[in-house]
N, CA and C atoms of all chains as a GROMACS GRO file, in nm:
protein
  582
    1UNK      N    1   0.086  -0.121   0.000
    1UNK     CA    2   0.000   0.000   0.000
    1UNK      C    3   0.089   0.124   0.000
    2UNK      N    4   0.118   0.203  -0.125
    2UNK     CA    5   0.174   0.278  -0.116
    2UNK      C    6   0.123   0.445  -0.082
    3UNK      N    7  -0.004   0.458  -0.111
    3UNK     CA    8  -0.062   0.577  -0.079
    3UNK      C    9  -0.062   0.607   0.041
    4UNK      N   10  -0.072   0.529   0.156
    4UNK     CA   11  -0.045   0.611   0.272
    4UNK      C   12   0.073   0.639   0.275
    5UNK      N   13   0.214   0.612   0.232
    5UNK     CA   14   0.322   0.690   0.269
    5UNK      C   15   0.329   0.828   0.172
    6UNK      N   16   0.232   0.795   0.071
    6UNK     CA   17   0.268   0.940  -0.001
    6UNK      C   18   0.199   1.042   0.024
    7UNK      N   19   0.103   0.994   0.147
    7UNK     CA   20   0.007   1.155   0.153
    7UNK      C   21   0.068   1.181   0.304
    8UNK      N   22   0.133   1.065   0.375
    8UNK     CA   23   0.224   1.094   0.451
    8UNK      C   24   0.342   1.219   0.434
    9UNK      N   25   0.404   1.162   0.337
    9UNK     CA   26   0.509   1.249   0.280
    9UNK      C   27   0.493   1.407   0.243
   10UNK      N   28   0.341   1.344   0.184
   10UNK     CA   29   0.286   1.524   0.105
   10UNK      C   30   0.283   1.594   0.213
   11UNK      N   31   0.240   1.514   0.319
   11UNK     CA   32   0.136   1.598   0.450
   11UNK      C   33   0.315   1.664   0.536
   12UNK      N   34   0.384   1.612   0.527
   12UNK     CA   35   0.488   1.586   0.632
   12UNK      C   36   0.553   1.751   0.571
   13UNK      N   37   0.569   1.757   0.434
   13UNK     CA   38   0.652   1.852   0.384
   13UNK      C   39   0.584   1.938   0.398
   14UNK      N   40   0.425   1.920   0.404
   14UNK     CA   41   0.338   2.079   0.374
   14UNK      C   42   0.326   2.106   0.579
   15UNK      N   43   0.306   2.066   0.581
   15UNK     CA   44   0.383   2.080   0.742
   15UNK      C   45   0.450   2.115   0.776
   16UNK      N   46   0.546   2.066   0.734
   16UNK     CA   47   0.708   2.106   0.793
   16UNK      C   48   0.755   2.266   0.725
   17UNK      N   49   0.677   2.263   0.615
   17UNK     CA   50   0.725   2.374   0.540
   17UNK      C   51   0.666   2.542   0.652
   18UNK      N   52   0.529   2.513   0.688
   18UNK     CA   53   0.496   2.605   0.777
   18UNK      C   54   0.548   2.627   0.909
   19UNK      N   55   0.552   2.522   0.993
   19UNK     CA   56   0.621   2.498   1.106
   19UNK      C   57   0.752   2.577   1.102
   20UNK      N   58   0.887   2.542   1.011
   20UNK     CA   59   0.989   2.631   0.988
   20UNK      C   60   1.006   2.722   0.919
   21UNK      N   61   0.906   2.789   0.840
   21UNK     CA   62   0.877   2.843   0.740
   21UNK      C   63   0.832   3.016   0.889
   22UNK      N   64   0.709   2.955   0.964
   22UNK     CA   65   0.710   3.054   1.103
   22UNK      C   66   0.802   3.064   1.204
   23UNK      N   67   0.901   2.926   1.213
   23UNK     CA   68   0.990   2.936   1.311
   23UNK      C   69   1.120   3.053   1.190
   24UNK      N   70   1.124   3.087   1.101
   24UNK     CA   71   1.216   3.162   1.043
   24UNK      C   72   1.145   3.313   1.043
   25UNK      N   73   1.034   3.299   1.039
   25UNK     CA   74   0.988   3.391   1.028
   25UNK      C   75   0.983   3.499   1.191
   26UNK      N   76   0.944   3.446   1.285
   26UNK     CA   77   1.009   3.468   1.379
   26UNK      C   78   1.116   3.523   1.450
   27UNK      N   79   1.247   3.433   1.373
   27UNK     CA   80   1.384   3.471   1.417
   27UNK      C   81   1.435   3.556   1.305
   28UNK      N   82   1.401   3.573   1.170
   28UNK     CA   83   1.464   3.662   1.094
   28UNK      C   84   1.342   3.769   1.102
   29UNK      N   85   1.279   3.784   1.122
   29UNK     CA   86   1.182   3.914   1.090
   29UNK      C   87   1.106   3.936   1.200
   30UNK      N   88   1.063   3.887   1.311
   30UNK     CA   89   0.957   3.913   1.415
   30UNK      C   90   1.042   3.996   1.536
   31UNK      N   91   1.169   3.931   1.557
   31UNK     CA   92   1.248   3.951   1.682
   31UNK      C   93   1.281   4.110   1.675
   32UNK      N   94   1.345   4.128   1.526
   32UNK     CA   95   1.367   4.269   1.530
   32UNK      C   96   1.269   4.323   1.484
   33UNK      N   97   1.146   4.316   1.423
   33UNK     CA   98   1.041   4.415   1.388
   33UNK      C   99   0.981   4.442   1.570
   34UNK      N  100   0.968   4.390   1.652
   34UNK     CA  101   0.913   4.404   1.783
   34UNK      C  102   0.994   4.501   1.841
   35UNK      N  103   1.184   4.482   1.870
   35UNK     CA  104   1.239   4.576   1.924
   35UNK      C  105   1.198   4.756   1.812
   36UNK      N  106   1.237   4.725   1.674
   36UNK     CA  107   1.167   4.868   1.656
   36UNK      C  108   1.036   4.913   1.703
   37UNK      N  109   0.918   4.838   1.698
   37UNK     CA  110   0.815   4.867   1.733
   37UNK      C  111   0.783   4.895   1.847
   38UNK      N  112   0.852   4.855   1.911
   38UNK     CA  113   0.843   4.880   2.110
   38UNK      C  114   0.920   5.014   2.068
   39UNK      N  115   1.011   5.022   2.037
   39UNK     CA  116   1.096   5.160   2.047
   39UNK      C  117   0.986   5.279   1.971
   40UNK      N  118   0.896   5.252   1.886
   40UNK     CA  119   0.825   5.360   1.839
   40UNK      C  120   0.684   5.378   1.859
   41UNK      N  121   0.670   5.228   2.001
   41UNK     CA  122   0.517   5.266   2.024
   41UNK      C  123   0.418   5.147   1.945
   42UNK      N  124   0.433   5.076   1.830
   42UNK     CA  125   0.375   5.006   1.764
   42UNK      C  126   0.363   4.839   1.784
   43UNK      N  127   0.382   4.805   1.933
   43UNK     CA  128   0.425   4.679   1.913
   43UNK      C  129   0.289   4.601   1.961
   44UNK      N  130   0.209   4.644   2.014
   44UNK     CA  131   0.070   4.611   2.013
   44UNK      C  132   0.060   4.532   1.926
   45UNK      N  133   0.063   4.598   1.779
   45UNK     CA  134  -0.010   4.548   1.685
   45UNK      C  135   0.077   4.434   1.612
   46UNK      N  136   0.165   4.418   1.600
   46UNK     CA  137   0.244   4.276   1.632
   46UNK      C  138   0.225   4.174   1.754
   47UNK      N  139   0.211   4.221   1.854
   47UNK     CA  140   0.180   4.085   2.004
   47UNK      C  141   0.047   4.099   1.999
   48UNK      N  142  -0.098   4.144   1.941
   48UNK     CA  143  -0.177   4.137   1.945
   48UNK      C  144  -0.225   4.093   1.885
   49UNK      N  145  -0.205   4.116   1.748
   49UNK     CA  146  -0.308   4.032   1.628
   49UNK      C  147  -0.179   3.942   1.543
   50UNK      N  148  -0.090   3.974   1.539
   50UNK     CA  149   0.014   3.891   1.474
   50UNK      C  150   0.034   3.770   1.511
   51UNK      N  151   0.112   3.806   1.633
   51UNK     CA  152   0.182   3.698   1.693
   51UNK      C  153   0.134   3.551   1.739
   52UNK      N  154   0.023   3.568   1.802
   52UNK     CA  155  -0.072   3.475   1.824
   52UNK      C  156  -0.138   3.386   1.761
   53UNK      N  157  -0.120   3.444   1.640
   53UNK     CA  158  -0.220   3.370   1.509
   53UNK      C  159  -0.076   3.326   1.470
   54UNK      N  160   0.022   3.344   1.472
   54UNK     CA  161   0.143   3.288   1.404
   54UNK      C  162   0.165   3.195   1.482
   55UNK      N  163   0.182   3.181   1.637
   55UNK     CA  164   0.203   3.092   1.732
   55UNK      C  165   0.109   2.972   1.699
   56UNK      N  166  -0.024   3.008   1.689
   56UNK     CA  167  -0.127   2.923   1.643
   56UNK      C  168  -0.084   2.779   1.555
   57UNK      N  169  -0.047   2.843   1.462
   57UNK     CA  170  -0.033   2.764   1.291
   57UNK      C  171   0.093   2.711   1.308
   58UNK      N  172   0.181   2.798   1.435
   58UNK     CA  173   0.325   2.733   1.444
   58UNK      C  174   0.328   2.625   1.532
   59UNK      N  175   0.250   2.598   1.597
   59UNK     CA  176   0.259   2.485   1.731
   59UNK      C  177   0.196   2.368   1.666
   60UNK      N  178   0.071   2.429   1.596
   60UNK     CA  179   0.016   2.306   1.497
   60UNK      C  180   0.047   2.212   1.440
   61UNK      N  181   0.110   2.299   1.330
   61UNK     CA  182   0.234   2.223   1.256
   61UNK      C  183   0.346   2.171   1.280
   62UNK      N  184   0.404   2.179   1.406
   62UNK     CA  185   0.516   2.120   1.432
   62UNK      C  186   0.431   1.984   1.476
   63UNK      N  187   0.319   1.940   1.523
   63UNK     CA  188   0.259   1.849   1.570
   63UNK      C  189   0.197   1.711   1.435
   64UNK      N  190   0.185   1.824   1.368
   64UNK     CA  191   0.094   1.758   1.208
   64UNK      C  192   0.232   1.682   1.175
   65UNK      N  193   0.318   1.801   1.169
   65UNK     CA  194   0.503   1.764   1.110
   65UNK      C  195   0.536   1.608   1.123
   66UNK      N  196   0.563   1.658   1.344
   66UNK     CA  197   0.556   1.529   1.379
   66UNK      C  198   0.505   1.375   1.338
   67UNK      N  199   0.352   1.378   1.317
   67UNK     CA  200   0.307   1.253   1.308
   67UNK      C  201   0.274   1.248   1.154
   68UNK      N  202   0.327   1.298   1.100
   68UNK     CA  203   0.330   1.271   0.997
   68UNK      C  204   0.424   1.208   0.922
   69UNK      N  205   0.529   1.267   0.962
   69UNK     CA  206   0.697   1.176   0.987
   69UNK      C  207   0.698   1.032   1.070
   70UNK      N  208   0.616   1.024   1.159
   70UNK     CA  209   0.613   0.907   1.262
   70UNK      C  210   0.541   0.784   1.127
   71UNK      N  211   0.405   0.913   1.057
   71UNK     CA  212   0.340   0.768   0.988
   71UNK      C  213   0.408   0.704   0.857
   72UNK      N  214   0.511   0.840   0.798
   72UNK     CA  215   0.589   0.762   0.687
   72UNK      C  216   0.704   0.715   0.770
   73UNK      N  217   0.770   0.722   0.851
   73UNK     CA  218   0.895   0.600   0.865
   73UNK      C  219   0.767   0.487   0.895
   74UNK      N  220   0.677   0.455   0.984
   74UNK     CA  221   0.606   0.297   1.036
   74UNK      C  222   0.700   0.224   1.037
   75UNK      N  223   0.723   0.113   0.957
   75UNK     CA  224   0.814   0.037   1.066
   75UNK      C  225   0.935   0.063   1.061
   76UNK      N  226   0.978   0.161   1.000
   76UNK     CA  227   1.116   0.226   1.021
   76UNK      C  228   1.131   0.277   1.139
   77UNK      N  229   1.032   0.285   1.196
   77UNK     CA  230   1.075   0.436   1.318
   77UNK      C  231   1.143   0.370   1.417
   78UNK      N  232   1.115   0.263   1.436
   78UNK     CA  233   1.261   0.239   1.571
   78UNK      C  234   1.403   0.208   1.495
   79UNK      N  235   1.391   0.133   1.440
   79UNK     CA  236   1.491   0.155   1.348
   79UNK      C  237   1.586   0.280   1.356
   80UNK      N  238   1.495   0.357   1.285
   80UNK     CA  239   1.523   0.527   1.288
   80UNK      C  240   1.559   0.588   1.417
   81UNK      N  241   1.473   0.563   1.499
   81UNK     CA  242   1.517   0.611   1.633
   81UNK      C  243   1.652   0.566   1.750
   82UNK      N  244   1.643   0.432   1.679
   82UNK     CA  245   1.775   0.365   1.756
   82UNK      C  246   1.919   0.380   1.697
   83UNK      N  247   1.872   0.474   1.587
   83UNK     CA  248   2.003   0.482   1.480
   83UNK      C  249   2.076   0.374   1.406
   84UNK      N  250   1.952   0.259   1.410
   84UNK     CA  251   2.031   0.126   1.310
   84UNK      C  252   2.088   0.146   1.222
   85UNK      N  253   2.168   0.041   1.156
   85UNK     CA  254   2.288   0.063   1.026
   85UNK      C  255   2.191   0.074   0.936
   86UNK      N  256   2.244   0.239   0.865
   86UNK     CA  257   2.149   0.275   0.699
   86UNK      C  258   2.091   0.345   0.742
   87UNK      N  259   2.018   0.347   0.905
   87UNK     CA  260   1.908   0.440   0.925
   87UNK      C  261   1.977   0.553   0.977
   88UNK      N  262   2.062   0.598   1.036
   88UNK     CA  263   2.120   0.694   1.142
   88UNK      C  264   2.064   0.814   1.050
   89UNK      N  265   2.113   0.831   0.958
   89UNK     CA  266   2.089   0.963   0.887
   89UNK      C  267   1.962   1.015   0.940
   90UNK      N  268   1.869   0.946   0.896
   90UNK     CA  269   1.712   0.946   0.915
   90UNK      C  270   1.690   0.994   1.064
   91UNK      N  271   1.737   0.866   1.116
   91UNK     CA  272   1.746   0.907   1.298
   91UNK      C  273   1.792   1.030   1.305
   92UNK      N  274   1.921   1.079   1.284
   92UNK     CA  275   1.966   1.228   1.356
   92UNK      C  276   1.799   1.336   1.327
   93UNK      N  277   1.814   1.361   1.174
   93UNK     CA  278   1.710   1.429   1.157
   93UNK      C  279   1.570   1.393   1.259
   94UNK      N  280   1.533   1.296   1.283
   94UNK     CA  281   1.393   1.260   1.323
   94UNK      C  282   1.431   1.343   1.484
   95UNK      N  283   1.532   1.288   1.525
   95UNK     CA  284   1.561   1.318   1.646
   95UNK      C  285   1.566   1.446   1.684
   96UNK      N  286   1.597   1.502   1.591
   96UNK     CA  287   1.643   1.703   1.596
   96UNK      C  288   1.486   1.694   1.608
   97UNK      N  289   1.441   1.664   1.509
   97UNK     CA  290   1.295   1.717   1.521
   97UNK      C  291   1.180   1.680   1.608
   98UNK      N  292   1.249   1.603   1.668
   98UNK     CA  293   1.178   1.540   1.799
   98UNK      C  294   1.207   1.688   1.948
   99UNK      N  295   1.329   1.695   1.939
   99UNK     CA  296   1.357   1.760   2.017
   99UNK      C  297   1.297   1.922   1.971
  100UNK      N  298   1.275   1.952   1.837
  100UNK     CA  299   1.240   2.061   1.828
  100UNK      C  300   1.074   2.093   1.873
  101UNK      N  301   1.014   2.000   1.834
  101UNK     CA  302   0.882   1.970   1.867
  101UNK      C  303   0.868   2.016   2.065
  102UNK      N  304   0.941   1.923   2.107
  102UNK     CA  305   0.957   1.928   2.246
  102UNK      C  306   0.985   2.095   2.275
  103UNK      N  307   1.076   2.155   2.220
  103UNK     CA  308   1.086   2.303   2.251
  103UNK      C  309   0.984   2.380   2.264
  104UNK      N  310   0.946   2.346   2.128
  104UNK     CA  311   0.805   2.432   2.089
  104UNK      C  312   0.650   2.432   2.202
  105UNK      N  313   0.667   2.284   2.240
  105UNK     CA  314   0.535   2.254   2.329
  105UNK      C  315   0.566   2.309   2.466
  106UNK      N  316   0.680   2.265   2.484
  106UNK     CA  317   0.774   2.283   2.655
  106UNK      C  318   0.869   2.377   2.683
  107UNK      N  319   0.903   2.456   2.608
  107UNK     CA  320   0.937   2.598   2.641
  107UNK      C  321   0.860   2.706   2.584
  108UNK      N  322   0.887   2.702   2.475
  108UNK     CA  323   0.826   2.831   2.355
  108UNK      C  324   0.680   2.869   2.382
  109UNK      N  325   0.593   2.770   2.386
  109UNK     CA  326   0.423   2.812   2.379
  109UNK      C  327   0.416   2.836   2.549
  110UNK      N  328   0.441   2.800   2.643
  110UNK     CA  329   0.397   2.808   2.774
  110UNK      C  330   0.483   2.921   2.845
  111UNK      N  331   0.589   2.938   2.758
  111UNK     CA  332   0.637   3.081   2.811
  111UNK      C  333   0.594   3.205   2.721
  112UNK      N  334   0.588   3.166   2.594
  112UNK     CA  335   0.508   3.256   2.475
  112UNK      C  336   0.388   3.341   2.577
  113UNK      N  337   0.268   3.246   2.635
  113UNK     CA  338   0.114   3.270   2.645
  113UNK      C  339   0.200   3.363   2.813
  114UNK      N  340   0.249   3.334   2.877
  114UNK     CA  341   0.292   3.498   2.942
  114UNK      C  342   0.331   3.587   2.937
  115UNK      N  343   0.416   3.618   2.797
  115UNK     CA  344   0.469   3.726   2.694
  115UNK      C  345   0.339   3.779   2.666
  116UNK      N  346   0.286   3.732   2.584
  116UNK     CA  347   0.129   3.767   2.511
  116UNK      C  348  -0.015   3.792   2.646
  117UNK      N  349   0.012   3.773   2.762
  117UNK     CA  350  -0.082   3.808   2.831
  117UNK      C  351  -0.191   3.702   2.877
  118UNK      N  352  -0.177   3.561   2.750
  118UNK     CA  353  -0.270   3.482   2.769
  118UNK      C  354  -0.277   3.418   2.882
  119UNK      N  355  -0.167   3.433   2.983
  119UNK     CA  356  -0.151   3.355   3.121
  119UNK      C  357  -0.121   3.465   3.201
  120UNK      N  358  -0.164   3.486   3.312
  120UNK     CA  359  -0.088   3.571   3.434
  120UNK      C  360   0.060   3.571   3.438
  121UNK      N  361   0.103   3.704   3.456
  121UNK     CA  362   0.245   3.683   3.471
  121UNK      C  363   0.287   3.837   3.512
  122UNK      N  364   0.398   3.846   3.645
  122UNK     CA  365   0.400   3.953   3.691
  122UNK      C  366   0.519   3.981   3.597
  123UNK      N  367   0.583   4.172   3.574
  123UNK     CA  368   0.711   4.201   3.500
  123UNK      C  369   0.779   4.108   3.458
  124UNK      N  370   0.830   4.064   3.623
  124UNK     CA  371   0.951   4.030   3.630
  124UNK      C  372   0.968   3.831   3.544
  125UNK      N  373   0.853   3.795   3.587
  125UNK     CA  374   0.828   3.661   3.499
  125UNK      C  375   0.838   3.674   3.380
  126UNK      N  376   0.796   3.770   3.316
  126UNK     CA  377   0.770   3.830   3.175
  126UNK      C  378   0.874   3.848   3.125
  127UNK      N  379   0.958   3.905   3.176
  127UNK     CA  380   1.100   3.923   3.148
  127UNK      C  381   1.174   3.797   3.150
  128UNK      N  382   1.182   3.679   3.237
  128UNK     CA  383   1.225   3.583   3.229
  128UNK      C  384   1.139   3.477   3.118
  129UNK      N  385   1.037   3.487   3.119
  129UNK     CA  386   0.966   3.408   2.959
  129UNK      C  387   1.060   3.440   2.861
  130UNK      N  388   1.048   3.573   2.856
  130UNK     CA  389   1.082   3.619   2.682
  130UNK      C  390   1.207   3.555   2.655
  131UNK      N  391   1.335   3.574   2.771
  131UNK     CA  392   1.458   3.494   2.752
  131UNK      C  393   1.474   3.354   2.710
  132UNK      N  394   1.359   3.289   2.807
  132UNK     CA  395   1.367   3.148   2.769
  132UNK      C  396   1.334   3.113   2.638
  133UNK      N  397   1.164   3.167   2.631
  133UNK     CA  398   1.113   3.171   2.444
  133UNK      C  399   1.212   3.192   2.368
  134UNK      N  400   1.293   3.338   2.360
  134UNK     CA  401   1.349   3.362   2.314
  134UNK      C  402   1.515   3.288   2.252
  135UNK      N  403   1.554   3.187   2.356
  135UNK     CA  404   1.680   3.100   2.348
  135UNK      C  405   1.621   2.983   2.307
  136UNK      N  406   1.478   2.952   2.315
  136UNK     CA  407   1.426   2.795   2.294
  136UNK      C  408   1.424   2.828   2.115
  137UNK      N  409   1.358   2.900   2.049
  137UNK     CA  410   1.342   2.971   1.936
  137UNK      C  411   1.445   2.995   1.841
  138UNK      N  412   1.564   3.032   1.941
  138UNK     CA  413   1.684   3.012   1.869
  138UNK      C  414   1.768   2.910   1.841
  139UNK      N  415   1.762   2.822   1.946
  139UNK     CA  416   1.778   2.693   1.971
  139UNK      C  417   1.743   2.602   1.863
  140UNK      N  418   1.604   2.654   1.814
  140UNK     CA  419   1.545   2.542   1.714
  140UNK      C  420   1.575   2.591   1.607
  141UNK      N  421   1.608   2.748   1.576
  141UNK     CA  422   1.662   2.756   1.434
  141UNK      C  423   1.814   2.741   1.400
  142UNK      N  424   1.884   2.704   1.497
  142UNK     CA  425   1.995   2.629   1.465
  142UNK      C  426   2.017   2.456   1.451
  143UNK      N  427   1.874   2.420   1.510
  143UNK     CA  428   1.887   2.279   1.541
  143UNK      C  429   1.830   2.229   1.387
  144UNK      N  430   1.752   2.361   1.314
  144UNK     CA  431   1.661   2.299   1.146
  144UNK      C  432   1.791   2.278   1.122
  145UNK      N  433   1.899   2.340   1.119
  145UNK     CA  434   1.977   2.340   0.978
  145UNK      C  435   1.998   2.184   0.929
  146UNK      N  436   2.090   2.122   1.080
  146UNK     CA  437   2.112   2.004   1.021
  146UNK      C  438   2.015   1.915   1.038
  147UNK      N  439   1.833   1.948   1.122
  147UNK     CA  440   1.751   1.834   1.104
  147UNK      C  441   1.707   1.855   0.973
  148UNK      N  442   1.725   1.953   0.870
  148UNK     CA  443   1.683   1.974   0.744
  148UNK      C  444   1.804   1.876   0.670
  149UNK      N  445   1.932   1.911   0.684
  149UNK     CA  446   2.020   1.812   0.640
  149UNK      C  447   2.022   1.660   0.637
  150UNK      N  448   1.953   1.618   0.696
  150UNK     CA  449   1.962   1.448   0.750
  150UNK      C  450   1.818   1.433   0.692
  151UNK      N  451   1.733   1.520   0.698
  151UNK     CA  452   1.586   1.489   0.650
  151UNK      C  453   1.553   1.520   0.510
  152UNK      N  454   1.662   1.581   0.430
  152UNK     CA  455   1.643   1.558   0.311
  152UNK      C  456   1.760   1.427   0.240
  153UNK      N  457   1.811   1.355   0.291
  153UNK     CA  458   1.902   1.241   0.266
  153UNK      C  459   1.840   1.208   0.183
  154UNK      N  460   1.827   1.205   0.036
  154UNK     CA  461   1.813   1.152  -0.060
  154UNK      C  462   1.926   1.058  -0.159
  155UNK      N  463   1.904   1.034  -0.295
  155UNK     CA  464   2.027   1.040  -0.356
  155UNK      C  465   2.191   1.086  -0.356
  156UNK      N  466   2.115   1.243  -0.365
  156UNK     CA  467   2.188   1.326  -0.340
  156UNK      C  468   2.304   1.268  -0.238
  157UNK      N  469   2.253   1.278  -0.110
  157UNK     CA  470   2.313   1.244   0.029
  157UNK      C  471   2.449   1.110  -0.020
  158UNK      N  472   2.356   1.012  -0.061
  158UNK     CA  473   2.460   0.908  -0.069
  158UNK      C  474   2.608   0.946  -0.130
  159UNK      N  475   2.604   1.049  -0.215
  159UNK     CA  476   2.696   1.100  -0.238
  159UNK      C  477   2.816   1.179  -0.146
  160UNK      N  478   2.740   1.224  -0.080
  160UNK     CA  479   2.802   1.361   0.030
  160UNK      C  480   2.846   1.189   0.180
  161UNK      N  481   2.774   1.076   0.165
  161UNK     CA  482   2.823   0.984   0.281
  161UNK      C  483   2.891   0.889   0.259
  162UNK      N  484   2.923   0.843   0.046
  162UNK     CA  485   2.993   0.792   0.016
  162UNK      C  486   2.925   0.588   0.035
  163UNK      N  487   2.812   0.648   0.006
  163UNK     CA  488   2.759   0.507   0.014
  163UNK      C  489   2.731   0.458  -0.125
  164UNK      N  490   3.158   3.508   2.828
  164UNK     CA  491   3.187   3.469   2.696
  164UNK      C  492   3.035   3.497   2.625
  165UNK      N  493   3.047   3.591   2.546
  165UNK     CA  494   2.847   3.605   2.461
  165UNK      C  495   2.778   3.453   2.407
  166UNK      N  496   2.669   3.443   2.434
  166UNK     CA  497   2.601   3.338   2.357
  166UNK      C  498   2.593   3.407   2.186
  167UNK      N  499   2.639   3.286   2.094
  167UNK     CA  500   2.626   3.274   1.993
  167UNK      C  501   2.488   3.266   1.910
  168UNK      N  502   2.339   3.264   2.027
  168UNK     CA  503   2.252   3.231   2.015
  168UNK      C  504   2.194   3.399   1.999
  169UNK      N  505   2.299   3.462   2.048
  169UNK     CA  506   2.201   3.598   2.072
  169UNK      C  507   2.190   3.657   1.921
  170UNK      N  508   2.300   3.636   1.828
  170UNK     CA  509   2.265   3.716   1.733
  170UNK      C  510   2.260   3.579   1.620
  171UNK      N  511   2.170   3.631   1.498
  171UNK     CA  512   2.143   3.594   1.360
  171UNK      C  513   2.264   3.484   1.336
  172UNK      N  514   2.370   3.587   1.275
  172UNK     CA  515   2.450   3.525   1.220
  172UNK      C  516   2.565   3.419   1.344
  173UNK      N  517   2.555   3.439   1.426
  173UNK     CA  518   2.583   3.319   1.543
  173UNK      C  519   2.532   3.195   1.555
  174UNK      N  520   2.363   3.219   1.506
  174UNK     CA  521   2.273   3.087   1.542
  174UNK      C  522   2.257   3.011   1.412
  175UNK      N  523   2.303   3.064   1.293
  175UNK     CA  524   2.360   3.041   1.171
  175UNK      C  525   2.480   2.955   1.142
  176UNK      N  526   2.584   3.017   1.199
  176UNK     CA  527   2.704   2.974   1.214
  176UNK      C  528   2.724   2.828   1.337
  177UNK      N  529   2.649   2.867   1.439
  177UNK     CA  530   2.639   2.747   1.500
  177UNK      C  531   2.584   2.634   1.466
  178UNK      N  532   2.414   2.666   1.378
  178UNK     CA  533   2.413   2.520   1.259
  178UNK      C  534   2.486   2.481   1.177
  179UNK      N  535   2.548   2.518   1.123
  179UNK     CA  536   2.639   2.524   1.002
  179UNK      C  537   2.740   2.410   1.080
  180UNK      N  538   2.811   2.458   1.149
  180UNK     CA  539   2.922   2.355   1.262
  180UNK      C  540   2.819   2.208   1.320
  181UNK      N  541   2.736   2.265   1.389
  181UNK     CA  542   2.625   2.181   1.406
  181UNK      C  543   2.642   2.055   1.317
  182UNK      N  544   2.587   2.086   1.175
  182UNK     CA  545   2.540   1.966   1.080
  182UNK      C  546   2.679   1.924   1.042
  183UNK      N  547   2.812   1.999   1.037
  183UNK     CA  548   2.952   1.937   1.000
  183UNK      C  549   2.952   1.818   1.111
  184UNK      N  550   2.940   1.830   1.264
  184UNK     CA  551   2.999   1.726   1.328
  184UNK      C  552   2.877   1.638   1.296
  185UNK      N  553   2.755   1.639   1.300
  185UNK     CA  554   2.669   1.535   1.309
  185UNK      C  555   2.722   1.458   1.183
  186UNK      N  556   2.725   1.505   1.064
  186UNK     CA  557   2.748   1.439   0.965
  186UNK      C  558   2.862   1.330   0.988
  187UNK      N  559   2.990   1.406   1.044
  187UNK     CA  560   3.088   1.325   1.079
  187UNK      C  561   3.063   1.216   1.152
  188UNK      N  562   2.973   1.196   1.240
  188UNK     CA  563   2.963   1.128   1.339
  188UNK      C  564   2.868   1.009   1.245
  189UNK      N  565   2.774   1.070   1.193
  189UNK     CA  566   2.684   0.939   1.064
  189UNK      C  567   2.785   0.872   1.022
  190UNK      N  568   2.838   0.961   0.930
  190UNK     CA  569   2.967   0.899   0.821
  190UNK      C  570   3.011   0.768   0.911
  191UNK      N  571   3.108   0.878   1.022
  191UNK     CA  572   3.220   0.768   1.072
  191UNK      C  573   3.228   0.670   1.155
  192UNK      N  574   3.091   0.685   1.228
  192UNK     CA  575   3.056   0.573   1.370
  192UNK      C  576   2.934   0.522   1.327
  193UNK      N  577   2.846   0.602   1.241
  193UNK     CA  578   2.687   0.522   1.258
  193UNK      C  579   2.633   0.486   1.100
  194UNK      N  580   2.745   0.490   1.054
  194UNK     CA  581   2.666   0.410   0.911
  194UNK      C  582   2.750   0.231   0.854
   0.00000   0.00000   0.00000
């Protein structure tokens, strides 16, 4: 049965594409449009109607990402996960993105919703969210590069591993 | 010592190194 791995696949990329597609968007364009906007008064309208709806579609998708990747490896995935011979490649990537997932749910969104107001939070917490969000966020856009590297192992790859 | 995390081209540069050792480590121990 090959159609479930290919709407797997479809689903996994159109996923993944948003998920890092907002996690870039974020770290190349959100971080500094906020410090100007705080500096000129305008940042409301970024943490108010922006941000939230971006957080939205971004937490989503790292989740869709997830099991969508889980349903095209099937019986690869321990395999994959244990880093068996042939699979490691696969594994590193799955693994980055395991851990990125984990950021996103367990740092980023639960310190995010006290940045944004959606949770109680006095200054001084607020100030300590944003750091954490802020290093978890960065964290994961250094961690795409090479889960993008190992997760596109194609052809290509065998070349660059000499297989 | 600054975190490399704080700016752009740091958290750039740190994937970049990032995916060199992982690769190494596929290549040379796990394939």
């Amino acid at each position: 049965m090959e159609l479930v791995p290919a709407l797997a696949r479809w689903l996994h990329l159109l996923a993944g594409v948003m998920w890092i597609g907002l996690l870039y968007y974020f770290n190349f364009v959100q971080a500094d449009a906020m410090k100007a906007a705080t500096a000129d008064g305008t940042a409301a309208g970024i943490s108010k109607h922006v941000a939230p709806r971006a957080l939205f579609y971004f937490r989503w998708a790292a989740v869709v990402t997830w099991l969508a990747g889980a349903t095209l490896l099937g019986s690869q995935f321990v395999p994959a996960f244990t880093l068996s011979k042939g699979m490691a490649g696969i594994g590193i990537g799955a693994w980055l993105g395991t851990i990125m997932l984990l950021n996103v749910w367990g740092i980023i969104w639960p310190n995010q919703k006290k940045i944004l107001g959606l949770k109680p939070a006095t200054d001084e917490e607020k100030a300590k969210a944003r750091r954490a969000a802020f290093l978890a966020s960065r964290t994961n856009t250094m961690l795409s590069m090479p889960m993008l590297f190992f997760m596109a192992g194609g052809w290509s790859h065998r070349a660059i591993f000499g297989m | 010592m600054k975190n490399p995390l704080d700016s752009l081209w740091g958290t750039v540069i740190s994937g970049l190194v990032l995916t060199v050792i992982l690769y190494e480590i596929v290549k040379n121990y796990l394939n």
